[in-house]
C-alpha positions in Angstrom: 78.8 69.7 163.5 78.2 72.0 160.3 76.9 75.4 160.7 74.2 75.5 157.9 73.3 79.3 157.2 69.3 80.1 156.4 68.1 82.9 154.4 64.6 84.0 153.9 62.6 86.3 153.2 59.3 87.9 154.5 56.4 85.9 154.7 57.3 83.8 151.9 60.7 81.6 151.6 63.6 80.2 153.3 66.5 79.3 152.0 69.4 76.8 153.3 72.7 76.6 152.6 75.1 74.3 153.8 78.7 75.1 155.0 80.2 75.8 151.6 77.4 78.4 150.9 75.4 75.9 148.3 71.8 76.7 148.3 70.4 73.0 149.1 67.0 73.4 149.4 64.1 76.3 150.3 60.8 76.1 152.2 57.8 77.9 151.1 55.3 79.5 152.9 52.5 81.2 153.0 50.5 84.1 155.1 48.2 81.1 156.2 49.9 78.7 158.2 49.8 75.3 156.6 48.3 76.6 153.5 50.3 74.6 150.4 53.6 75.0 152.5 56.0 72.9 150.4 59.5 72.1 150.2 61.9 72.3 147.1 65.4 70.8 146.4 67.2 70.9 143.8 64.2 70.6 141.1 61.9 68.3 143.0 59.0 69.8 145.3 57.5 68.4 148.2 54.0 68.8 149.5 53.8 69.7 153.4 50.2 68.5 154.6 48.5 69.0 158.1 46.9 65.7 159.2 45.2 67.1 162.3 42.9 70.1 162.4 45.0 72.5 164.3 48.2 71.6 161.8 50.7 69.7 164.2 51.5 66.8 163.0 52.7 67.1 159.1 53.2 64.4 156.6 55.6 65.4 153.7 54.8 63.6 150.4 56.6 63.8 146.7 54.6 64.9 143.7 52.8 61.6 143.7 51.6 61.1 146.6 53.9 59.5 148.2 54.6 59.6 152.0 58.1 60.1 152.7 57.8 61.6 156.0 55.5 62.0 158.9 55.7 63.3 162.0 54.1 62.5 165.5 54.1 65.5 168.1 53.1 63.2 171.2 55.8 60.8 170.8 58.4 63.5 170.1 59.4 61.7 166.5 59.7 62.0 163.1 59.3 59.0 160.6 61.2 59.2 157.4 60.4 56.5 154.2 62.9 56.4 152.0 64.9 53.8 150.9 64.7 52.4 154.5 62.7 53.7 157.6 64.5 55.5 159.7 63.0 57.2 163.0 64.1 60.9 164.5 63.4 62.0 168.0 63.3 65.4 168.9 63.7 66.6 172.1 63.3 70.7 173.4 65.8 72.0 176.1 63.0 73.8 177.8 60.6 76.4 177.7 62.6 79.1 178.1 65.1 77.9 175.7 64.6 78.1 172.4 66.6 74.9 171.8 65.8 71.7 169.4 67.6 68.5 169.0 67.0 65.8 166.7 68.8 62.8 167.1 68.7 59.7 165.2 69.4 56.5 167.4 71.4 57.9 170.2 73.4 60.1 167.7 73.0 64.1 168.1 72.0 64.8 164.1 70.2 68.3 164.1 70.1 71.2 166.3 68.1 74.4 165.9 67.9 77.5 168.1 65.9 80.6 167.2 68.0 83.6 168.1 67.0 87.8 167.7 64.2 89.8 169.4 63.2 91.8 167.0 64.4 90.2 163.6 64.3 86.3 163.9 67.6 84.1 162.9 67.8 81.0 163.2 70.8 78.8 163.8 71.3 75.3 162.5 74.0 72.6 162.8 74.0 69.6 161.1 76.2 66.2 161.8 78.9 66.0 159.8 78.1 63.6 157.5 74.4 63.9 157.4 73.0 64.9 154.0 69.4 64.4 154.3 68.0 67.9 153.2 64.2 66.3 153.0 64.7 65.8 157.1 67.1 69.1 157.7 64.2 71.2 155.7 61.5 69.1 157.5 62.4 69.6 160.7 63.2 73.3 160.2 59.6 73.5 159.0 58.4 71.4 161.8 60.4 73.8 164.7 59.0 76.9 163.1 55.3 75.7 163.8 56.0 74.5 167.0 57.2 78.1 168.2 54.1 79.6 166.5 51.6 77.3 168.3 53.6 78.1 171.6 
């Protein structure tokens, strides 16, 4: 597994870079959780949308419209539609660990940990392999909201 490094900056952006120190994509946020969040690689942006009230569930979707990812917190999943479905689990390693896996079949593809006390860092390893920024980014978005609703 790659060690992906993540930059960002208060209240506002993150930026990844994978293990040659290319900047490969960024999330934006804002003060408001959920409010026009979006996603950007390279020079395409992508719209992050809550589909419940309370924001849990997100569906990712390009310029037009179209849904290219969705998640599904009570089945532990993420859906991505690109040129062929393809279906992420997630799992936590408990609630006193930080810890987030995604794996795609049985194969280990993502793993997140949020590290610091006072200064958050988080770490991220990718697959070798695996160049999906849409679900890296996604699922980096996905982890932060599930430790801010925890």
């Amino acid at each position: 597994m790659k060690e992906f490094k993540i930059k960002s900056s208060l209240f506002s952006s993150m930026q990844l870079f994978d293990e040659n120190g290319e900047l490969v994509g960024e999330l934006f946020f804002n003060l408001i959780s959920g409010f026009k969040e979006k996603i950007k690689i390279n020079q395409d942006v992508f719209k992050i949308k809550n589909v419940h009230f309370l924001g849990t569930d997100i569906e990712i979707v390009d310029q037009n419209d179209k849904l290219l990812i969705e998640s599904d917190i009570l089945q532990s999943i993420l859906i991505y539609y690109g040129s062929s479905k393809e279906i992420y689990t997630y799992e936590n390693a408990g609630w006193f660990n930080n810890k987030m896996s995604v794996f795609r079949k049985s194969e280990l593809v993502i793993t997140i940990n949020k590290k610091g006390i006072f200064k958050t860092q988080y770490e991220i390893k990718v697959a070798d392999g695996f160049k999906n920024y849409l679900v890296i980014l996604t699922f980096l978005n996905f982890y932060i909201r599930i430790l801010s609703n925890d």
